[in-house]
BANUKE-935634 format. One record per residue (C-alpha): residue number from 0; x, y, z. Coordinates in steps of 0.2 Angstrom, whole numbers, plus 5000, padded with zeros to 4 digits. Layout:
N
<NUM,<X,Y,Z>>
...
//
This chain:
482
<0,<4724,5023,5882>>
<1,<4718,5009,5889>>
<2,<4705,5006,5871>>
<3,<4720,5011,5860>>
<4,<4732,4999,5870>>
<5,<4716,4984,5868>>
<6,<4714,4988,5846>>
<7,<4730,4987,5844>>
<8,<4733,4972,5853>>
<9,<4716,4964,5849>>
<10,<4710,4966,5833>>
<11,<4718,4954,5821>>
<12,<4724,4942,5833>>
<13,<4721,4928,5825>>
<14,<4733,4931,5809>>
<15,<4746,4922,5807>>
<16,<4736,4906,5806>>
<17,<4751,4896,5809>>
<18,<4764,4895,5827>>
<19,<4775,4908,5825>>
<20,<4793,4907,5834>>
<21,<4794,4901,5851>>
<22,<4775,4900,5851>>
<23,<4779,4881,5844>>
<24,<4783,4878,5864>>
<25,<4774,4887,5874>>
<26,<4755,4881,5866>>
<27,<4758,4865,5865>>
<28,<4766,4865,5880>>
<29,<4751,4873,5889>>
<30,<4739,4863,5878>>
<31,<4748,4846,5887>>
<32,<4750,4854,5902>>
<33,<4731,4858,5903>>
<34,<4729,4840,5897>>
<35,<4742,4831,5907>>
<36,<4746,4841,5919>>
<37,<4763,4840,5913>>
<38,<4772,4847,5899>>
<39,<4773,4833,5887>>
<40,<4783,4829,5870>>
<41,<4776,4830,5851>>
<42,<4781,4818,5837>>
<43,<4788,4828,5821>>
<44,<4779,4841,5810>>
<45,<4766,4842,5825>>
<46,<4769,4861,5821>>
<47,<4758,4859,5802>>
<48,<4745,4846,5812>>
<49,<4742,4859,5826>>
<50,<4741,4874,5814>>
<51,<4728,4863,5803>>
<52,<4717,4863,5819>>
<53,<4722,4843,5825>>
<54,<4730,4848,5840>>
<55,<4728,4829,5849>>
<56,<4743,4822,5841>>
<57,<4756,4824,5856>>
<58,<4764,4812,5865>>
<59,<4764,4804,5883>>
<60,<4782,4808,5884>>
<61,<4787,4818,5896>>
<62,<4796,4835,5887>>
<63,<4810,4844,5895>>
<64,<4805,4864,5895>>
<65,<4814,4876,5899>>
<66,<4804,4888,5911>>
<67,<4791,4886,5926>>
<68,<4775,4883,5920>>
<69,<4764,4899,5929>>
<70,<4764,4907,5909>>
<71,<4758,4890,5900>>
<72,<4745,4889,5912>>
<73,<4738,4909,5909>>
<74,<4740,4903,5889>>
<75,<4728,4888,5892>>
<76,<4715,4897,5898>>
<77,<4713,4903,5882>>
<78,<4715,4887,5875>>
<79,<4702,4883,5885>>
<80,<4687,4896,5882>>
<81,<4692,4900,5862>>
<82,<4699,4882,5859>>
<83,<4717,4874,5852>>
<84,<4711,4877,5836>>
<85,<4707,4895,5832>>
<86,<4722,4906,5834>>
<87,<4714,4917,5844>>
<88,<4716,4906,5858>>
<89,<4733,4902,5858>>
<90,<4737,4923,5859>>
<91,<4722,4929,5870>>
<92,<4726,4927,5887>>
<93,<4744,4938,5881>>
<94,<4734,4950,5874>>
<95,<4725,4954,5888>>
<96,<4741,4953,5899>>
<97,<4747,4966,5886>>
<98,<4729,4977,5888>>
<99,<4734,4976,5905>>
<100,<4751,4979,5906>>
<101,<4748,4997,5898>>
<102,<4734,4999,5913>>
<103,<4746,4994,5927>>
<104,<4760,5007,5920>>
<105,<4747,5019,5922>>
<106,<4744,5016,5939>>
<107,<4761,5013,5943>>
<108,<4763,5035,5935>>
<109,<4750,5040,5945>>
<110,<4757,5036,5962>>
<111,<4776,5038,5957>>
<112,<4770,5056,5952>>
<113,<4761,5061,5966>>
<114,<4743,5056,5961>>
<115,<4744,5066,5945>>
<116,<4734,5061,5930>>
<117,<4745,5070,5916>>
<118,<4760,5057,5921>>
<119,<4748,5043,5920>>
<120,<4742,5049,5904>>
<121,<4759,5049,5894>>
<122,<4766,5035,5901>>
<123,<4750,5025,5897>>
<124,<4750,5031,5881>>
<125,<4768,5028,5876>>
<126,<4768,5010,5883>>
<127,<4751,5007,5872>>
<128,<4758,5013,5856>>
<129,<4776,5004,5859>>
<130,<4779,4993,5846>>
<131,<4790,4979,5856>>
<132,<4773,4980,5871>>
<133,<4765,4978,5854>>
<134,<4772,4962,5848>>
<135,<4774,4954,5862>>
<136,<4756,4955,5867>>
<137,<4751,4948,5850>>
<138,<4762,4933,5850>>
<139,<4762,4920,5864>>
<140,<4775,4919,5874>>
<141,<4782,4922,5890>>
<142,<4787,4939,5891>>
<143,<4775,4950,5895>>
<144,<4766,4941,5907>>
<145,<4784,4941,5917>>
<146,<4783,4960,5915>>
<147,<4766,4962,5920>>
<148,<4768,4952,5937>>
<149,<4785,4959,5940>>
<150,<4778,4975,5937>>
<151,<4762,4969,5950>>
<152,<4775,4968,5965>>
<153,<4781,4984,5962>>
<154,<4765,4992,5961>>
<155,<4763,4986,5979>>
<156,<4780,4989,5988>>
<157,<4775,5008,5980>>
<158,<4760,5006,5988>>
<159,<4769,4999,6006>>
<160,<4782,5015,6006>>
<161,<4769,5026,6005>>
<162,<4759,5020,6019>>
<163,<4776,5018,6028>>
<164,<4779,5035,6033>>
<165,<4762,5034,6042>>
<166,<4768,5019,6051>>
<167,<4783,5028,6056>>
<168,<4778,5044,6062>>
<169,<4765,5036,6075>>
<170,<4777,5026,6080>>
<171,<4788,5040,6085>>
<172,<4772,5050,6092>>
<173,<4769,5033,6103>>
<174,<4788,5033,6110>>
<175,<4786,5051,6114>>
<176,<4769,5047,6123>>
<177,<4780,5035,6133>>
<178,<4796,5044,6136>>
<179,<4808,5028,6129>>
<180,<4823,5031,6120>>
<181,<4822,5028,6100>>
<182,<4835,5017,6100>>
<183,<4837,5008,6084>>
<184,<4819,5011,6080>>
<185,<4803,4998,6077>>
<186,<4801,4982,6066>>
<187,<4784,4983,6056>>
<188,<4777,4966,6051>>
<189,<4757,4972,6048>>
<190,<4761,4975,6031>>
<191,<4750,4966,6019>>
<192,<4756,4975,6003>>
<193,<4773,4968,6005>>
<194,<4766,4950,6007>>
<195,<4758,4953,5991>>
<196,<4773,4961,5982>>
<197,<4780,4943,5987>>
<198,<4767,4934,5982>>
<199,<4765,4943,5965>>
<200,<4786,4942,5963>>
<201,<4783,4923,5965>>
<202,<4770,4922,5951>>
<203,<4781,4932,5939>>
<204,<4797,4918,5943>>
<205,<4785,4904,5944>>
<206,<4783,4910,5923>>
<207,<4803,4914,5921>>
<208,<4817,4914,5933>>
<209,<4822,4932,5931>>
<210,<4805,4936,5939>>
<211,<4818,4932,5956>>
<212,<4828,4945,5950>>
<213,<4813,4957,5952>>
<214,<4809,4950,5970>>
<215,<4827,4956,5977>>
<216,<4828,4972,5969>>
<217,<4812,4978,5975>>
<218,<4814,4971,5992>>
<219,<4829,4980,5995>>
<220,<4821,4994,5989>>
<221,<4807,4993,6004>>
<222,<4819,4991,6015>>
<223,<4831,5006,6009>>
<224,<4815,5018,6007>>
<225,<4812,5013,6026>>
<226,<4829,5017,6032>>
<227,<4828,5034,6021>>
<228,<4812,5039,6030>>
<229,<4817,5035,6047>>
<230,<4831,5046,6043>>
<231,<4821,5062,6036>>
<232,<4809,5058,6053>>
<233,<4824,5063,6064>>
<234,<4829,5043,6071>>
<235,<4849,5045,6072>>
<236,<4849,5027,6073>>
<237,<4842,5024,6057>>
<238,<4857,5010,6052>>
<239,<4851,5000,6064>>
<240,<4836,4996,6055>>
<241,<4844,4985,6043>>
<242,<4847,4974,6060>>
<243,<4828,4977,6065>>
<244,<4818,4979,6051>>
<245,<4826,4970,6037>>
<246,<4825,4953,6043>>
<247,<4806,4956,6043>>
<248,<4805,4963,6027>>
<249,<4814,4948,6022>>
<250,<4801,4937,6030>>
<251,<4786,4944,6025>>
<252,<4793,4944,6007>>
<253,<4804,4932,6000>>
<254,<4794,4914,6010>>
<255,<4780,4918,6001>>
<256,<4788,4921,5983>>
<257,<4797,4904,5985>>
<258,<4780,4895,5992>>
<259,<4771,4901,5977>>
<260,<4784,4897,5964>>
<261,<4785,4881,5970>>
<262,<4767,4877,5972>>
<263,<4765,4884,5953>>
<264,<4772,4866,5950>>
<265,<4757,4858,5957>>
<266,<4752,4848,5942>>
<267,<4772,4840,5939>>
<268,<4769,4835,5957>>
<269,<4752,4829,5957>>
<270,<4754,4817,5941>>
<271,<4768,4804,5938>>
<272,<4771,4806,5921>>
<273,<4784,4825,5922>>
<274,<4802,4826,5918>>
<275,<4812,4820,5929>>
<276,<4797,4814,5942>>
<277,<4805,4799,5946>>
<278,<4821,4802,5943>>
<279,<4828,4794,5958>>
<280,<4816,4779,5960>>
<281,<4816,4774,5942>>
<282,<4832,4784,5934>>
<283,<4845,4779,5943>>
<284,<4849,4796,5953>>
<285,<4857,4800,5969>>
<286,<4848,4803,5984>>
<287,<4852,4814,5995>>
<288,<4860,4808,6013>>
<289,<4865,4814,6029>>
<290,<4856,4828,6036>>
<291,<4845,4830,6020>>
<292,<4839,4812,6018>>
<293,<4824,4816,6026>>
<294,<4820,4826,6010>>
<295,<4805,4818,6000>>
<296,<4809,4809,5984>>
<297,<4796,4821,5978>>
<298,<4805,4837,5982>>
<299,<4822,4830,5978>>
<300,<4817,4824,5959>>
<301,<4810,4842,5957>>
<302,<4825,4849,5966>>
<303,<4836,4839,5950>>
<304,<4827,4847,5938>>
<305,<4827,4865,5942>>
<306,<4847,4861,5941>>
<307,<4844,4853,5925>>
<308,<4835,4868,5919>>
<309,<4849,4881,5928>>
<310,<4862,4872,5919>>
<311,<4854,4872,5901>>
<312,<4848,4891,5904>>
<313,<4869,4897,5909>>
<314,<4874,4885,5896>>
<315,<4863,4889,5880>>
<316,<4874,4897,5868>>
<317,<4865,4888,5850>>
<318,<4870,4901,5836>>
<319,<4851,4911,5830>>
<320,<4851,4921,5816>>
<321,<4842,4934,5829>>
<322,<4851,4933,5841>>
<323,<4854,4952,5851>>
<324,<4869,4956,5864>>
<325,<4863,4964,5878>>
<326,<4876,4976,5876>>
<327,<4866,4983,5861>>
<328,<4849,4981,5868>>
<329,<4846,5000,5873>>
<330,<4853,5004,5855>>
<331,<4840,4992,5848>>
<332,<4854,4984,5836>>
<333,<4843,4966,5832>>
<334,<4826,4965,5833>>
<335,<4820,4948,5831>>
<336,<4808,4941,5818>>
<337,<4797,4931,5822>>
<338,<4787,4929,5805>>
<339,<4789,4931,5787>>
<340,<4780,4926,5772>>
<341,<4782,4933,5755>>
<342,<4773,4930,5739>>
<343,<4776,4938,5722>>
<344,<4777,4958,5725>>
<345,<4770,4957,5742>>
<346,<4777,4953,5760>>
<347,<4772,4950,5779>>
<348,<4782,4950,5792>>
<349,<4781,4951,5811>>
<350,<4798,4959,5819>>
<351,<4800,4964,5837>>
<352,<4803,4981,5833>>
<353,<4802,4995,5847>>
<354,<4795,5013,5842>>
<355,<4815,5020,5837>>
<356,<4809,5035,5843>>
<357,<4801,5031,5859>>
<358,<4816,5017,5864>>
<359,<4830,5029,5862>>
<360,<4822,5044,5868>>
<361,<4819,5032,5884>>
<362,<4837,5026,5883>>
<363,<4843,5043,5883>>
<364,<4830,5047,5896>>
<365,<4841,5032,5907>>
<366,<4856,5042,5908>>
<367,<4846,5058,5912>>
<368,<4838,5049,5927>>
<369,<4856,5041,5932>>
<370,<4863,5059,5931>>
<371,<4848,5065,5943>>
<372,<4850,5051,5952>>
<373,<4870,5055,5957>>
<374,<4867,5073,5959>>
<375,<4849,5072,5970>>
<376,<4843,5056,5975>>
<377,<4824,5054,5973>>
<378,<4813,5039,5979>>
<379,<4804,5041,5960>>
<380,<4819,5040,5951>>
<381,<4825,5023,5963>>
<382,<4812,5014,5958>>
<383,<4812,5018,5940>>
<384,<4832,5013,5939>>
<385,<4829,4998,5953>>
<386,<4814,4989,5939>>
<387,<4828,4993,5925>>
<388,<4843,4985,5935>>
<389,<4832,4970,5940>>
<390,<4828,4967,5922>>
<391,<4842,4972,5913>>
<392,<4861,4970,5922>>
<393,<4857,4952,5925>>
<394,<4858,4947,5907>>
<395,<4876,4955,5908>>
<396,<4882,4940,5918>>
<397,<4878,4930,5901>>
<398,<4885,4939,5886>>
<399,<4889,4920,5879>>
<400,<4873,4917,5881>>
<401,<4860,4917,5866>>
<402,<4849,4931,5870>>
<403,<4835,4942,5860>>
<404,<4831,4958,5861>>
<405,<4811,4953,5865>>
<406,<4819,4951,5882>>
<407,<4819,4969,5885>>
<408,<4799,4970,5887>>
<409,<4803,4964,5906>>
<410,<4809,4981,5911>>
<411,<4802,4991,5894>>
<412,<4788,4999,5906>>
<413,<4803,5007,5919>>
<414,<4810,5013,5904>>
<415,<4793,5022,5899>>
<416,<4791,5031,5916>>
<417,<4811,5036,5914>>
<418,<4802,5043,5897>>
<419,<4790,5052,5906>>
<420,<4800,5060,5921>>
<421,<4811,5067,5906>>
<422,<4795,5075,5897>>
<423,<4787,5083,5914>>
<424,<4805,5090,5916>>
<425,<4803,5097,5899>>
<426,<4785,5104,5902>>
<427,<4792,5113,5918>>
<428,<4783,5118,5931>>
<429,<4769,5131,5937>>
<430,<4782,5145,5945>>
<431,<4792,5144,5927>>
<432,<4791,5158,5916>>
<433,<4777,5158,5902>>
<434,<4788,5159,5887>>
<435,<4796,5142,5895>>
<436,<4779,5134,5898>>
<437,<4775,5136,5879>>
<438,<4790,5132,5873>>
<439,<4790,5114,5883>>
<440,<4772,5111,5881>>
<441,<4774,5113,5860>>
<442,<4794,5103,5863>>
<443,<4783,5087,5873>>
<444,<4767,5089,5859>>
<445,<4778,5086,5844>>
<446,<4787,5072,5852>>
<447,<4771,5064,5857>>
<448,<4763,5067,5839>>
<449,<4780,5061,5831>>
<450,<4779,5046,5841>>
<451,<4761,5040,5837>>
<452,<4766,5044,5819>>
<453,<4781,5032,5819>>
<454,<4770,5021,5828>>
<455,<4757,5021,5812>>
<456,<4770,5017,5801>>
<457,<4779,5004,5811>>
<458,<4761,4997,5814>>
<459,<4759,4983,5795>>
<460,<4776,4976,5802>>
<461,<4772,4973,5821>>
<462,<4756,4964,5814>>
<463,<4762,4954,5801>>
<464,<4751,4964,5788>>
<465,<4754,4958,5769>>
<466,<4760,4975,5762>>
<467,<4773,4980,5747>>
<468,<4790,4973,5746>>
<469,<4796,4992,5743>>
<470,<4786,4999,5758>>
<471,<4792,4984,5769>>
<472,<4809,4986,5765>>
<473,<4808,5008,5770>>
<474,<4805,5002,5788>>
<475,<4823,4992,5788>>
<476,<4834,5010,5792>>
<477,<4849,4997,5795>>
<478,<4856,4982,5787>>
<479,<4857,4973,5807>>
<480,<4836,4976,5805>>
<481,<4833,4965,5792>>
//
């Protein structure tokens, strides 16, 4: 899985030889970045310089950006060993965050499902084939390296709520040993894999913001898998470990996101030349008094512009030809293109298009876990429904917002193992009969085939492969597609 997920996301990398999209911010952003230490501005038509392989025309300036700067750094280190001027190097550190993206989901299966390969399997396999994980490891921007960190921290609070039972149940054994009452039971703070869910949370903020959203859900989620297996060990007071061990989950967690997100700004801090850097010495702003004038300039110009970059994220509402609701992201109504290029009877095109197949059958695969979800509550499918929440309901806040449907590649890999609990269902168990076995086994194997075959023909648009006007426009199903 992991070789398909890598040829698909590799080979061909470095065509288009032009920025495509959003690319036209985020690698000369990390190029100045790598350069300045700060992201700085670009005089006009820098875009057909930089493509024509003169990447040193930027400015001094300083450039206002819109997200933390963790992603721009991961881009210029492919700058750095491939160079600003080969294409290849503005994509590859994406790819590879795309290669292993596919390997994490696999892992991330394999524990959720009780160490079982099969699970890890189709779920690696689904995510390597997906078109959206496809674009959005060939193209560079931000998203998938949010959706591999974000998905990072879960992998670890999984990790931490299995070791948890363990912790529990010795604990009880030790108050047993000591004939104590339970009371409102222990607070745990040797727990490494939390710190390092934080610390992987941070990282995937410190590239956008909605990484934060990620931090809270699955925090809460340790803490409630905690209190749920206090309760199943037989400690009546299991409530009480909101009051005992939720402030240390807090602790262990959230202090290290917030050190790590800020520290990701090291090089607007260590140089003089950022937005905003001295917007109180030499700009003309308000410094803060009373209790909080002990606040260093530093951390008060940097404080400015994160509001500055609040208010321009809740605010943006600039009409785009691709813009996508969220409302109708699970229906996958808007894709977004992010190339096109056509030339006599011939056409390329890279559109952010998910496998139809594989994104609705996940989308109906949501409301099957939701249903389980209501009627028997599971840890697995928690998780699975906690990673889509995180990614998803926030963006329902903004519906005035201008949004794409690329967004969706953040909580695209929950979807996946939604996908996969849903097939397993399907394929039964080892107690059903045999006609039933069969019969699920053939159901799941024509699925799978028909998705790699969609996949396959999907593919020439998700590259931006020159291919016939006539077979370009047979992958348009719907007028919103085009």
């Amino acid at each position: 899985m992991l070789l398909v997920a890598a040829l698909l996301r590799l080979v061909g990398l470095g065509a288009p030889h032009e920025l495509v999209f959003d690319e036209t911010y985020y690698v000369k952003d990390a190029y100045t970045l790598s350069h300045l230490g700060y992201e700085a501005a670009w005089p006009a038509d820098a875009n057909l310089a930089f493509n024509a392989g003169s990447p040193d025309i930027h400015l001094t300036d300083p450039s206002f950006v819109a997200h933390p700067p963790v992603g721009k750094w991961i881009i210029a280190a492919g700058l750095a060993v491939f160079g600003a001027t080969d294409p290849v190097g503005w994509r590859i550190a994406v790819a590879l965050c795309g290669v292993l993206l596919v390997g994490l989901v696999m892992l991330v299966a394999r524990r959720l499902f009780g160490g079982a390969t099969l699970p890890a399997v189709i779920a690696g396999g689904l995510m390597a084939i997906e078109g959206n994980a496809i674009v959005m490891s060939r193209v560079a921007l931000l998203d998938t390296m949010l959706a591999l960190f974000a998905l990072l921290g879960a992998y670890f609070v999984l990790i931490d709520r299995d070791a948890n039972r363990g912790r529990v149940e010795a604990w009880l054994a030790w108050r047993a040993g000591e004939r104590l009452p339970i009371g409102w039971g222990p607070s745990f703070w040797a727990r490494p894999w939390l710190i390092a869910a934080g610390a992987a949370f941070g990282l995937a903020s410190g590239i956008k913001w909605s990484g934060l959203y990620f931090l809270a859900g699955f925090a809460l989620y340790a803490l409630g898998s905690e209190l749920l297996t206090r309760r199943r060990l037989g400690i009546r007071s299991w409530p009480g470990g909101l009051l005992t061990q939720g402030p240390a989950t807090f602790l262990l967690m959230v202090p290290v996101a917030l050190v790590i997100h800020v520290a990701s700004w090291a090089g607007w801090f260590a140089t003089s030349g950022g937005y905003y850097r001295h917007w109180i010495e030499n700009d003309g702003g308000q410094a803060w008094g009373g209790l909080l004038s002990w606040v260093p300039y530093d951390l008060q110009n940097w404080w400015h512009y994160q509001a500055a970059m609040y208010g321009y994220h809740v605010g943006e509402n600039t009409p785009h030809s691709y813009q996508a609701n969220p409302l109708t992201w699970l229906l996958l109504a808007r894709p977004t293109s992010m190339y096109w290029h056509a030339e006599g009877d011939t056409a390329a095109t890279i559109l952010d298009m998910a496998n139809p197949l594989i994104w609705w059958a996940a989308t109906a695969a949501l409301v099957y876990a939701v249903v389980r979800m209501i009627r028997r509550p599971t840890g697995r499918d928690a998780f699975i429904l906690v990673g889509i929440a995180a990614g998803y309901l926030p963006w329902l806040l903004y519906l005035g917002r201008t949004v794409f449907q690329f967004y969706t590649i953040a909580f695209e890999p929950y979807l996946i193992l939604a996908l996969t609990a849903a097939l397993l269902a399907l394929l039964g168990s080892p107690g059903d009969p045999e006609s039933r076995r069969v019969g699920g086994i053939r159901l799941v194997g024509v699925f799978l085939a028909g998705c790699a075959l969609v996949s396959l023909f999907f593919l020439p648009i998700w590259t931006g492969a020159e291919i016939p006007r006539w077979f370009m426009n047979m992958h348009f199903w719907f007028p919103s597609w085009i």
